[in-house]
C-alpha positions, 0 to 999 in steps of 0.5 A: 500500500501506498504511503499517503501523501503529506497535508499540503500547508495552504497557508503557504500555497503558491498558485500554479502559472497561468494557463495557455489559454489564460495567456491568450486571453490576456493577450485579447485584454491589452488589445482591448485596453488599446482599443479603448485607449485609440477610442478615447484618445480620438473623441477627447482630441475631437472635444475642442481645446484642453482645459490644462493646457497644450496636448501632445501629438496625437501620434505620441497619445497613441503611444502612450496608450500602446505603452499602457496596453503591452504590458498586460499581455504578460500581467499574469505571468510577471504581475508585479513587473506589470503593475511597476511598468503600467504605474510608472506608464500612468503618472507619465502620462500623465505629466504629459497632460496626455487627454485620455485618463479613463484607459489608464485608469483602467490598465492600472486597476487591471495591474493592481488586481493581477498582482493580488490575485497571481503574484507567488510571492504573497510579500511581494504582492503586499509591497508592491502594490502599497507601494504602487498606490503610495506613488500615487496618492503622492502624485494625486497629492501633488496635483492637488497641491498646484491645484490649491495654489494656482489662482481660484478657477471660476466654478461657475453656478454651484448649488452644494453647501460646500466650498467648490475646492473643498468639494473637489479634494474630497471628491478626488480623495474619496473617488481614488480610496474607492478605486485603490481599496477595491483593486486591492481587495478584489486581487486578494478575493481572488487569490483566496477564491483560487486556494479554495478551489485548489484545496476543494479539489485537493479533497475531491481526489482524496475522496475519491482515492478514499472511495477507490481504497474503501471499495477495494477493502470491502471486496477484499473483506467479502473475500475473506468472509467467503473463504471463512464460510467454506473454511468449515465445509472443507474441512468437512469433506475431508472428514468424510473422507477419512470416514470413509477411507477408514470404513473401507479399510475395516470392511474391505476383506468381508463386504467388497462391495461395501468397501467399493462403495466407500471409496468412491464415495471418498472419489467423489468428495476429493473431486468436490473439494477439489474444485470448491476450492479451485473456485474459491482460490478463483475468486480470492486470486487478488487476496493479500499473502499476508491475509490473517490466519483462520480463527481458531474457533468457528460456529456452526455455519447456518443453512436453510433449517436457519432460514425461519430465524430470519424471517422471524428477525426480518418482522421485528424490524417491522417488514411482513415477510412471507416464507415458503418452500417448494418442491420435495425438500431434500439435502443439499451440500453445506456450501450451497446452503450456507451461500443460499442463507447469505443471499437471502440475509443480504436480500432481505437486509437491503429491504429492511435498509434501504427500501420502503417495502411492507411486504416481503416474499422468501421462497426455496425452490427444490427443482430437479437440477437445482437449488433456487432461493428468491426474495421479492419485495414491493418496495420501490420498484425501477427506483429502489434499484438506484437506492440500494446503496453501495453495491457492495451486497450485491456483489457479495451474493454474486461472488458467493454464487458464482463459487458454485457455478450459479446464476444471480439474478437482481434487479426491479420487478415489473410495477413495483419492488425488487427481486433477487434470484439465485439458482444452485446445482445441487447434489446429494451430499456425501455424508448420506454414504458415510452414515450407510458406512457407519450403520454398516459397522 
């Protein structure tokens, strides 16, 4: 088995490097912000005359656009390279008196919020984006300042009860905290929003492994629940064997035909074992090697003369349970009965478990060939099949059956309820010659 795999530490999580196509999108946001830069440049040129001053070329406007939108084509890869280039673009541009404030304005926002979302180096992203916002509350206050110390423009009609140039600082002051603080945290929404999807599915694959393991162990514990079922009829047939080759050997000079009669019966029940355990070694082939060893005690294993206690079980639970056989009883081999009492148990415990059954029916078939239990319900119907659980009875009756060479069949009945059918060869089991054998002696 495996070694698990160490608890990642998430505080110090790094995010992964964007994508391909993360990439290519990126590429489409610059040629949009340029696209947007061109567009506002055009219709602020086609205004009339800048009210702070000469402009420069239309040309060089165009290019500080370009110079603001290239950068982002790589923000997610190197944010905070980015988030420097596109703030140094900005406060440029603007000493440049360049027209167009809305596009930068834009391409900064974009910077700010790629460093908090994308940047690995969580000390990095702090820094440089306080840094970043100082150079720029330090450049607005610069602006301010010359705005208070050149003469009082004329505002024209004002209707507010502030004073015109108190209102235009807090306006610039409270619309730049806005911009800056939502930048900021929407970056850091962002990167715990991806942590979050990496640890959710981080537990999706451990769950699903845990899933995969669980499955894997209950089909292993099903098997070693077989192999200590059999485990005591096994040991039977050898027992009978030696019965048998013991009852031959004291009547072998005085009754050939007695002593001929032991030993094939011996010959037959050699076969038996033999391939009883040719299939159970068939269905237990992935059992581990160091599998624990058999206990030392076992109880006796039930049978059909054990059916009427789980009937009677079954009604405690509150389900009417009808029971009926069919057919001239007669005795068949200790494993087909103790896999038949196992289906039935199974069958009936999924209708007291995971069904809405009133009423159950247990019937035992003695045909001419075969042995046939089923179990029938009027439970749920085509529904009920999709709430029987995990799977893992099912598959259990199947292994059991399969041991003997029969047929399982389970599935909704026609209207309503569920059925479960399984059919056994049966055979005359061996020790009615021993018991001939020993009545003999």
């Amino acid at each position: 088995m495996s070694r698990a795999e160490p608890e990642p530490d998430w505080a110090s999580w790094r995010r992964p490097r964007p994508t391909a196509a993360e990439q290519r999108w990126d590429v489409w946001v610059a040629l949009a912000v340029f696209a947007g830069a061109m567009v506002g440049t055009m219709l602020i040129n086609s205004m009339g005359p800048f009210p702070l001053g000469v402009a420069p070329s239309l040309s060089e406007q165009l290019l500080w656009g370009a110079a603001l939108a290239v950068p982002l084509v790589v923000r997610r890869r190197f944010p905070v390279p980015v988030l420097i280039v596109v703030g140094a673009m900005f406060i440029a541009g603007q000493f440049r008196q360049n027209g167009d404030t809305f596009t930068p304005a834009v391409a900064l926002f974009l910077a700010i919020y790629t460093a908090g979302a994308w940047e690995r180096n969580r000390m990095a992203a702090r820094w440089a984006r306080i840094g970043v916002v100082v150079a720029m509350f330090t450049w607005l206050g610069y602006g301010l300042a010359r705005f208070l110390l050149d003469p009082r423009p004329d505002f024209g009609m004002v209707a507010g009860p502030l004073d015109p140039v108190l209102a235009s600082v807090l306006y610039s002051i409270g619309f730049n905290l806005v911009f800056f603080g939502a930048a900021y945290v929407f970056g850091n929404i962002a990167w715990v929003s991806a942590r979050r999807e990496a640890e959710l599915a981080q537990r999706a694959r451990e769950l699903r492994d845990s899933q995969e393991q669980n499955l894997r162990g209950a089909v292993v514990a099903e098997r070693v629940r077989i192999a200590r079922d059999l485990h005591d009829v096994v040991a039977h047939h050898v027992s009978v064997m030696g019965v048998q080759a013991g009852a031959a050997r004291r009547v072998f000079d005085t009754d050939h035909d007695l002593a001929r009669s032991a030993l094939h019966t011996v010959e037959e029940t050699a076969r038996t074992a033999i391939g009883e355990l040719r299939s159970l070694l068939g269905v237990l082939r992935a059992e581990p090697a160091d599998a624990p060893a058999a206990d030392a005690e076992h109880s006796a294993s039930p049978g059909l003369e054990q059916l009427p206690e789980l009937v009677t079980a079954a009604g405690a639970a509150g389900l009417d349970v009808r029971h009926g056989t069919f057919g001239e009883p007669r005795a068949v081999p200790d494993g087909v009965a103790l896999s038949a009492y196992r289906v039935v148990q199974e069958a009936l415990t999924n209708v007291v478990k995971h069904s809405r059954a009133r009423t159950a029916d247990v019937r035992v078939r003695f045909l001419d060939t075969s042995l046939e239990v089923e179990v029938t319900d009027d439970g749920l119907g085509a529904a009920a099949a999709r709430q029987r659980g995990s799977g893992f009875g099912l598959l259990g009756m199947q292994e059991r059956v399969a041991v003997h060479g029969g047929e399982l069949e389970a599935g909704p009945r026609q209207g309503t309820g569920f059925r479960v059918r399984a059919r056994f060869p049966s055979a005359m089991p061996d020790s009615s010659i021993a018991d001939s054998v020993n009545g003999k002696e």
